[in-house]
DODRENLUM-877917 format. One line per 3 residues: number of its first residue (from 1); for each residue x, z, y of C-alpha. Coordinates in steps of 0.1 Angstrom, whole numbers. Example, Ala and Ser with C-alpha at 12.3 -4.5 7.8 and 13.67 -1.06 7.14 Angstrom:
1> 123 78 -45  137 71 -11;
# end
This chain:
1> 689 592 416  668 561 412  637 555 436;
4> 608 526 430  600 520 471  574 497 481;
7> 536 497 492  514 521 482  478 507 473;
10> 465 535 456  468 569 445  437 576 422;
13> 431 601 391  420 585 363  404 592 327;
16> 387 623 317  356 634 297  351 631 261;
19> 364 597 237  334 583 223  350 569 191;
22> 375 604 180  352 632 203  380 642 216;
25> 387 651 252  406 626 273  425 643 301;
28> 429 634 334  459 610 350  471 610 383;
31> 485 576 387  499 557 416  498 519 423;
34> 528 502 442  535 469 449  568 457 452;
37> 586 426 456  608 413 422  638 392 427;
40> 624 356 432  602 371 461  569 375 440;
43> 547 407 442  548 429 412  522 464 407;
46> 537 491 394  513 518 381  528 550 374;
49> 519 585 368  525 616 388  520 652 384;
52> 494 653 414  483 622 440  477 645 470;
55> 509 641 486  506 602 486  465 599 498;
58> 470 597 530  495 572 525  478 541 509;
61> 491 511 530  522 524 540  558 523 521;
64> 564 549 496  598 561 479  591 578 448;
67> 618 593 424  617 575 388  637 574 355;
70> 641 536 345  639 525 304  634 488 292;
73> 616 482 259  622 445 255  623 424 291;
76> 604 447 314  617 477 331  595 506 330;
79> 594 537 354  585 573 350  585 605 376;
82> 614 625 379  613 653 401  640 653 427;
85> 665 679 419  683 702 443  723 692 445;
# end
């Protein structure tokens, strides 16, 4: 199991409502912000979705571990929720 930990800095829900150019409706995203350190020492964000923020809104300012699958599509490496899974 893989976890992105570092600072949480915020745990919002974004989007919604209608899309003015196609009319159709835009659905909502519960997204997390966490910074992290890379390997020279510089901050990096790290915006990612989640199924729900509520668990982590109390937590903004404080150290997260959140479970991720990892995939790179040219240099970066992206992130993505995985749910933990019982052993």
């Amino acid at each position: 199991m893989l976890f992105l930990i570092g600072t949480l800095r915020a745990a919002a829900t974004l989007g919604g409502g209608i899309s003015k150019k196609t009319g159709e409706v835009v659905p909502t995203r519960p997204v997390l912000q966490v910074e992290t350190l890379d390997n020279r020492g510089l901050v990096q964000m790290t915006t990612i979705t989640v199924p729900d923020v509520t668990a982590y809104q109390g937590k903004v300012g404080q150290e997260v571990k959140i479970p991720v699958r990892a995939w790179a599509t040219g240099v970066p490496v992206n992130f993505v929720y995985e749910p933990v899974q019982a052993a």
